[in-house]
C-alpha positions in Angstrom: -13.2 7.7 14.9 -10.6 9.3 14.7 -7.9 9.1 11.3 -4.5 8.8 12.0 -1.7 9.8 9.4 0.5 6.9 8.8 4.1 9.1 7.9 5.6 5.6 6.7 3.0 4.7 4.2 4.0 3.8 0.7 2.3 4.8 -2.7 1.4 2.1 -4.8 1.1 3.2 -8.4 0.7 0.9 -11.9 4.0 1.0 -13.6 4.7 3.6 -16.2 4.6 1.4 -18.9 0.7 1.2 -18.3 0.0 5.3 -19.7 -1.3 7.5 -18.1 -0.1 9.8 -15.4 1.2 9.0 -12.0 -2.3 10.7 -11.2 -4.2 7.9 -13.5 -2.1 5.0 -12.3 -2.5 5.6 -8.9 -3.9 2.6 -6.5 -4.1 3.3 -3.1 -0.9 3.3 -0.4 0.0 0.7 1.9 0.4 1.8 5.5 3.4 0.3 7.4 1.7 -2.3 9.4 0.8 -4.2 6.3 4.5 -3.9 5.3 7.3 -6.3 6.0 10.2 -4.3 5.1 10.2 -1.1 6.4 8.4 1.6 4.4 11.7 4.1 5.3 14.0 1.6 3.0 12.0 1.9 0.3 11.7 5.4 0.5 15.7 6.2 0.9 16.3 4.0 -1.9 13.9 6.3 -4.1 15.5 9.8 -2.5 18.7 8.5 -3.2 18.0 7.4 -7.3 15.6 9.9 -7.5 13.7 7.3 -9.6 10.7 5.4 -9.2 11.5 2.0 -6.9 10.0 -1.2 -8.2 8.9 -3.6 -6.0 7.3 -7.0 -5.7 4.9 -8.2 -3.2 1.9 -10.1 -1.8 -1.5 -8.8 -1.1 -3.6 -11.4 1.3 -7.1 -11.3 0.6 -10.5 -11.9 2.9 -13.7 -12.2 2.6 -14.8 -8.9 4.0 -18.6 -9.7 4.6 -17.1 -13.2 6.9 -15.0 -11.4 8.5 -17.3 -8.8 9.4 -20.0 -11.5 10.6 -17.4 -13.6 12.9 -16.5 -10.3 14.5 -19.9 -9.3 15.0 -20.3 -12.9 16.1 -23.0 -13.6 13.8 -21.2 -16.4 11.9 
């Protein structure tokens, strides 16, 4: 399987207030077809403040080992 780069992914980090390093309070990224507002807003916003952008959002959560058995049809 191949890996393709996402170029409109967004870092998701803990905020500051938290310690550490960006380093430490790193979580993952979000790649742009989980994201509602484009990834490129958010990342002109920060180019332009040259800060940090906050945001809010909404993870939706599954159960991995159902999903993985209806798909397999074993459910």
């Amino acid at each position: 399987m191949a890996v393709v780069y996402d170029t409109r992914a967004v870092s998701v980090t803990a905020p500051p207030g938290h310690g550490g390093s960006v380093l430490d309070r790193h979580m993952g990224y979000l790649y742009s077809s989980a994201l509602h507002v484009t990834s490129q807003s958010i990342r002109d916003l920060a180019e332009e403040t040259g800060m940090p952008v906050g945001c809010h959002g909404w993870i939706e959560l599954y159960d991995l080992e159902r999903t993985n058995a209806r798909r397999a049809g074993t459910e």
